[in-house]
N, C-alpha and C positions, 0 to 999 in steps of 0.2 A: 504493500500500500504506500501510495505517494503521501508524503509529510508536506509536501507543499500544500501551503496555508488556501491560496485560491483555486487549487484543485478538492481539496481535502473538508472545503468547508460543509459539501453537504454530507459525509460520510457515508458515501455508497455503497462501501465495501462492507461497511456495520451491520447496514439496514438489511443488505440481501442475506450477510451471513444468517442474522437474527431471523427473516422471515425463512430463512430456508429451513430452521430445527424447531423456531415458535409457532410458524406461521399457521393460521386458522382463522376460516369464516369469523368467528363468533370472539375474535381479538379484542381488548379492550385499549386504545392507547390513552396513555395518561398521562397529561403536564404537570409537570411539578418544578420546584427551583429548589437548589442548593448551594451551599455557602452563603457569605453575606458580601455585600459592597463595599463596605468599610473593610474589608480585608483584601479585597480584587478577587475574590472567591465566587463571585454570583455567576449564576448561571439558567437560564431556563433549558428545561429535560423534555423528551418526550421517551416515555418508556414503552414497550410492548410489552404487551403479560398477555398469557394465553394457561392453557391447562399445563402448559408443560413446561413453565416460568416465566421469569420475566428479564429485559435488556430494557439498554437506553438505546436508541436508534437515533438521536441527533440533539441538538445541544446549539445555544446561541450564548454567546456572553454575553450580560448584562450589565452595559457601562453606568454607571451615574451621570444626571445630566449635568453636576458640576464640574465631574471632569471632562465631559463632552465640550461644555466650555470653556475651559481650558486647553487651548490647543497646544501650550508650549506643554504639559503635560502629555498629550495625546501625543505627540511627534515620539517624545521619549518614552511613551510606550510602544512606538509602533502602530498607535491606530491608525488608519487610511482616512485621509480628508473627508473621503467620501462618507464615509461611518457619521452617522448621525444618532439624536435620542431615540427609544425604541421603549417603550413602557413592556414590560411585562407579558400582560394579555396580546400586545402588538406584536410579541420574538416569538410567542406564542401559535399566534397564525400564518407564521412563516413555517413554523418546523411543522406543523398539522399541512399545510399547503404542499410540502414538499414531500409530505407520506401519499397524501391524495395523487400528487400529479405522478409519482412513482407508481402506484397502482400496487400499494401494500395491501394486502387482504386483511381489514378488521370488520370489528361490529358497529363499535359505539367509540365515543369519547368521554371520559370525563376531568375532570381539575376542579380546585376548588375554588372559595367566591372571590378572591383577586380576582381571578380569571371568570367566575362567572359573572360576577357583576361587571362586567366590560359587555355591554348591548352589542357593540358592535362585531365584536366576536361570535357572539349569538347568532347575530344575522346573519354572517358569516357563514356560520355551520349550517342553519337551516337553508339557505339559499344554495349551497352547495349538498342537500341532500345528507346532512350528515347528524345520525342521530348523535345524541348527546344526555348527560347527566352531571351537571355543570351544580357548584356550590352558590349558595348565591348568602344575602345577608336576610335576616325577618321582617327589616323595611324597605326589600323591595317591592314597589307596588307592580301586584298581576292585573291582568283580568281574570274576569271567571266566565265559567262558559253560559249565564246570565248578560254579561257585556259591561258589568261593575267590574268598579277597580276597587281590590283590596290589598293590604301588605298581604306578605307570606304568612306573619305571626296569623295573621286574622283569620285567615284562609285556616290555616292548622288552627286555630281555637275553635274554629266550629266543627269539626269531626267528634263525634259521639265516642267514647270510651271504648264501643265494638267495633270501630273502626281501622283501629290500632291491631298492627300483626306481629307479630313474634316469629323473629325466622332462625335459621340455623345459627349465625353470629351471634344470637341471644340478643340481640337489639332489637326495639319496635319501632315496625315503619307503618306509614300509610301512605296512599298515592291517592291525589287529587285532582281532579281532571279540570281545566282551563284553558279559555280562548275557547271561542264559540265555530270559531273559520280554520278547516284544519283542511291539509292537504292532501286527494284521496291516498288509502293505506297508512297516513300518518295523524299522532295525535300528540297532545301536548299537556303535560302533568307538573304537577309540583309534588314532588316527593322531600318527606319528612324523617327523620331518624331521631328517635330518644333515647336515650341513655342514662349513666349516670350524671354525665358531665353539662346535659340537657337537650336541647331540641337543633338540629343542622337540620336548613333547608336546600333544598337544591330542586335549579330550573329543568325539567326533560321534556326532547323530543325524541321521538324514533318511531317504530312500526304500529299501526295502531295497537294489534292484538299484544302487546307486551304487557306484563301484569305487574303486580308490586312489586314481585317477586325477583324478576328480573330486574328492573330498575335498580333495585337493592343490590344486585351483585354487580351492575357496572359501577353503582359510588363503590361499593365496599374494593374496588379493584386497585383504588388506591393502595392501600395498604399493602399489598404483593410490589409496589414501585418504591416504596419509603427508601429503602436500603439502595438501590439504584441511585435515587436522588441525592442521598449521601455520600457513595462515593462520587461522583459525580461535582461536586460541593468542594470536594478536599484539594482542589488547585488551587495555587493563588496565580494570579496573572503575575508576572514579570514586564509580559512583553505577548503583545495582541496572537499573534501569531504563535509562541511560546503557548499560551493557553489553549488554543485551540489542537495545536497539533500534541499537546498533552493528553488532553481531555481525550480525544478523537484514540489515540494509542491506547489508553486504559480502555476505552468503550470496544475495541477491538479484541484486545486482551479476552475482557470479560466475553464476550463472544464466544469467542474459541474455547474459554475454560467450559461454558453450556454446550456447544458441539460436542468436544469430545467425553460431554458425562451422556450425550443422546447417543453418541456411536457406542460407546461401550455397553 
């Protein structure tokens, strides 16, 4: 595999190794970030998890917009003039775009409400056909499939006690159906999770016939990426290029290390 920075930035070689041993209709890919900025450590991930584990399949660095500002900075790191601010949710629909247009075989996506609360990412997915179970906050305002807008909290405070499911993970979820105008085959829910720690909401679209059930195992899919996004996390930039072609070599690594636990 080439280490050059502008050959290397979408990691090609990653993505096919990973769908070649992960690869499955019914894949969940998952965004997430690791490290912090204050340390040149950030990072947004996109992981594939499937039944038979999970990778990171591509990866953006995530500059702060102070040092973006700072160009005498940016030079001595290496960043390219051309490099701009990128929020999050925005490095986000880059590396989901570049799964799509590669023609990676998943099901769904999900991330949490950084990322689901960014609408425009939303629209993103759904306009592109792309189901989703996206985190979002309790004052986001929905519609309902009435044509009122209500927060999320409000929405989950009107669900009846029998409402609530109990699934494998030992959490209780419910799914709430909203929006009144759905695309045929497709429907549109707010799904809920209780816990000890209390109530996460998250916005879903996908196939109509999906149940609670399901929706609950793409959020819950997070969790199979946690350790991905950590290592993933543990670079510091030195140098623009340094991190990418870092990050890009472990994510290859780990690769190979799931290859050969599927050959043997």
């Amino acid at each position: 595999m080439t280490t050059d920075v502008s050959a290397g930035r979408d990691a090609v070689e990653v993505r096919q190794l990973v769908v070649e041993h992960l690869g499955a209709s019914d894949a969940v890919l998952v965004v997430g970030d690791g490290g912090t900025a204050e340390d040149g450590r950030a990072g947004v991930f996109l992981a594939y998890t499937s039944s038979r584990g999970a990778a990171l399949i591509d990866r953006e660095l995530h500059l702060p917009a102070a040092l973006i500002r700072d160009r005498a900075r940016c030079r001595a790191a290496e960043v390219p003039d051309e490099v701009g601010f990128a929020t999050r949710p925005e490095q986000a629909q880059v590396v989901l775009a570049r799964a799509v247009d590669s023609g990676v075989p998943f099901g769904w996506v999900t991330a949490g409400e950084e990322y689901g609360g960014a609408h425009h990412l939303r629209v993103w997915l759904e306009k592109h056909d792309v189901p989703h179970v996206l985190g979002t906050t309790g004052s986001d305002v929905l519609i309902s499939t009435s044509g009122d807008r209500h927060t999320a909290e409000e929405l989950v405070a009107s669900v009846p006690a029998s409402g609530w499911h109990r699934f494998a993970d030992g959490d209780e979820w419910v799914r709430i159906l909203i929006r009144s105008q759905w695309r045929p085959g497709r429907g549109h829910w707010l799904l809920a999770r209780r816990d000890a720690t209390g109530v996460a909401h998250f916005v879903c679209y996908g196939p109509r016939r999906s149940t609670a059930a399901d929706l609950a195992h793409v959020a819950s899919a997070s969790r199979a990426a946690q350790e991905c996004f950590r290592q993933g996390g543990k670079h510091r930039m030195r140098s623009y290029r340094a991190w990418y072609t870092h990050v890009t070599l472990s994510m290859l690594a780990s690769a190979y290390v799931l290859a050969a636990r599927w050959a043997g």
